[in-house]
Residue, then its C-alpha position, 0 to 999 in steps of 0.5 A: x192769919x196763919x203762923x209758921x215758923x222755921x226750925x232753924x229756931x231749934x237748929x241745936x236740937x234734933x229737927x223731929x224734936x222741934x217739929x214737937x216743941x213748935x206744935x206745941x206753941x201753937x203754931x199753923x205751919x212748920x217751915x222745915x229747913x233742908x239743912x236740919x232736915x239732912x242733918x247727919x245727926x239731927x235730921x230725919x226722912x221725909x217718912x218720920x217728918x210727915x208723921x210729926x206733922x200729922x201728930x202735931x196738925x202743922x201744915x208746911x212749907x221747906x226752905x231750900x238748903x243754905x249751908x255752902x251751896x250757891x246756884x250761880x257760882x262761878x265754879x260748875x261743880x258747885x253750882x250743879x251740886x248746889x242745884x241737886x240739893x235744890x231739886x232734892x228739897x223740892x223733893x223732900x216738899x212733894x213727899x211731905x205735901x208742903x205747901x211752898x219751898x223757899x229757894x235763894x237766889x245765887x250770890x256773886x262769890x267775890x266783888x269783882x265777879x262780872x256783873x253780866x256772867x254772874x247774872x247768866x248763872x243766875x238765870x241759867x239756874x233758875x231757868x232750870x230750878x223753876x221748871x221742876x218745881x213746876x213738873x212735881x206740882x210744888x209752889x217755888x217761892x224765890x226769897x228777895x235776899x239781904x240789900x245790904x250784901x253787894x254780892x247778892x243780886x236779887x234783892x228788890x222786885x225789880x230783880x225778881x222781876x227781870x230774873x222771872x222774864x229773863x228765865x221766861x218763868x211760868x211760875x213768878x212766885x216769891x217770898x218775902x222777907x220783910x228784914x232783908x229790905x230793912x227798911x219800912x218803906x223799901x218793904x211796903x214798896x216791894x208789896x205795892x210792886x209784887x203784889x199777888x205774886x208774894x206767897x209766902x212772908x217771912x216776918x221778922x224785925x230788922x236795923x241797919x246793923x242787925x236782921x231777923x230780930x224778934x219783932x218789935x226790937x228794930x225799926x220796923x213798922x210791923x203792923x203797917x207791913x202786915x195791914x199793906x200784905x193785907x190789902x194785897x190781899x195776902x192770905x198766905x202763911x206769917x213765917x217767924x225767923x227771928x233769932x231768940x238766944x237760947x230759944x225754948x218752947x216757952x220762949x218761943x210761945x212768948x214770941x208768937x203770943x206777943x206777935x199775935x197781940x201786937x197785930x191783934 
């Protein structure tokens, strides 16, 4: 198994900073956050990141920007601001030889947006996304978002499945993420359904009121998740992103250790 986390984990610290501090976990793979990456203070280039994860041996993988951006936004100029980043974080993927980007589905900016136009700039932005992470030769993993927000659209398979045959999408990759459904059975149920097209697994604990907890602390069966992804023949990366307060590297090395011995 190959484990990854996000360094969003260390959001409060310089990103080059938490490149370190995850190499020296222990972990396979970093997954670096476009936010942190950009950061005008605690970011760094694509040049000074790739040198990083050559001194630590960390694979990658980039999870798209998140702050204030939206691809189906009703307003045009944040959608097409929203998809410049996106397209830049697939950029940012090539420079650094990551393995997957993580891209978001767009979000209804109010509940009474219409259905039916809300999903037209949904479809008309990963219609666009999908083809250039396709031209640059970089996996696009779109994320299955929480299914206890009504403004999110895409939170089931049934969803990325009618989103990937509404864009006539070549690629149908996406990215799990097991606290988003919440639910054990909603999660072994997307992996019965997704299958080989899940690339990339975010792993973290979640209750009905709370996501992203380390695991173990909600109500997830976690080792059942992980022997299904198993069975599907998964093989990718086990992405932490749960929140720890006031993380530490001892904090976090306690995480992946407790991890790995629970699935042992």
């Amino acid at each position: 198994m190959l484990w990854g986390v996000t360094t969003m984990t260390f959001y409060h610290r310089p990103i080059l900073e938490a490149v370190e501090f995850i190499g020296s976990c222990g972990f396979d793979c970093v997954e670096i956050w476009a936010d942190h990456a950009w950061d005008e203070k605690k970011g760094a280039s694509a040049a000074k990141l790739k040198g990083a994860l050559a001194r630590w041996g960390l694979q990658s993988t980039v999870h798209c920007p998140v702050l204030d951006v939206n691809i189906a936004s009703p307003n045009r100029g944040i959608r097409e601001e929203s998809l410049r980043q996106y397209r830049a974080a697939l950029d940012l993927a090539k420079e650094l030889g990551a393995r997957l980007v993580v891209l978001h589905p767009g979000r209804k900016s109010s509940p009474r947006e219409a259905a039916a136009a809300h999903w037209s700039y949904q479809v008309e932005a990963m219609g666009r996304i999908l083809p250039y992470a396709e031209e640059l030769g970089v996996v696009a993993a779109v994320e299955n978002m929480d299914s206890g927000q009504a403004l999110y659209s895409v939170q089931q398979w049934a969803h990325l499945d009618q989103l990937f045959a509404d864009c006539a999408s070549a690629q149908r990759w996406v990215c799990l993420d097991t606290a988003h459904l919440q639910d054990t059975s909603a999660v072994l149920s997307f992996i019965h359904q997704a299958g080989p097209c899940i690339a990339h697994v975010h792993l973290s604990d979640a209750t009905g009121q709370h996501l992203h907890l380390p695991v173990g602390q909600g109500s997830l069966d976690i080792p059942r998740i992980v022997s299904a992804l198993h069975s599907a023949g998964y093989q990718g990366i086990y992405s932490l992103e749960c929140f720890i307060p006031n993380n530490t590297p001892e904090k976090l090395g306690a995480e992946l250790a407790r991890v790995k011995e629970l699935l042992s």
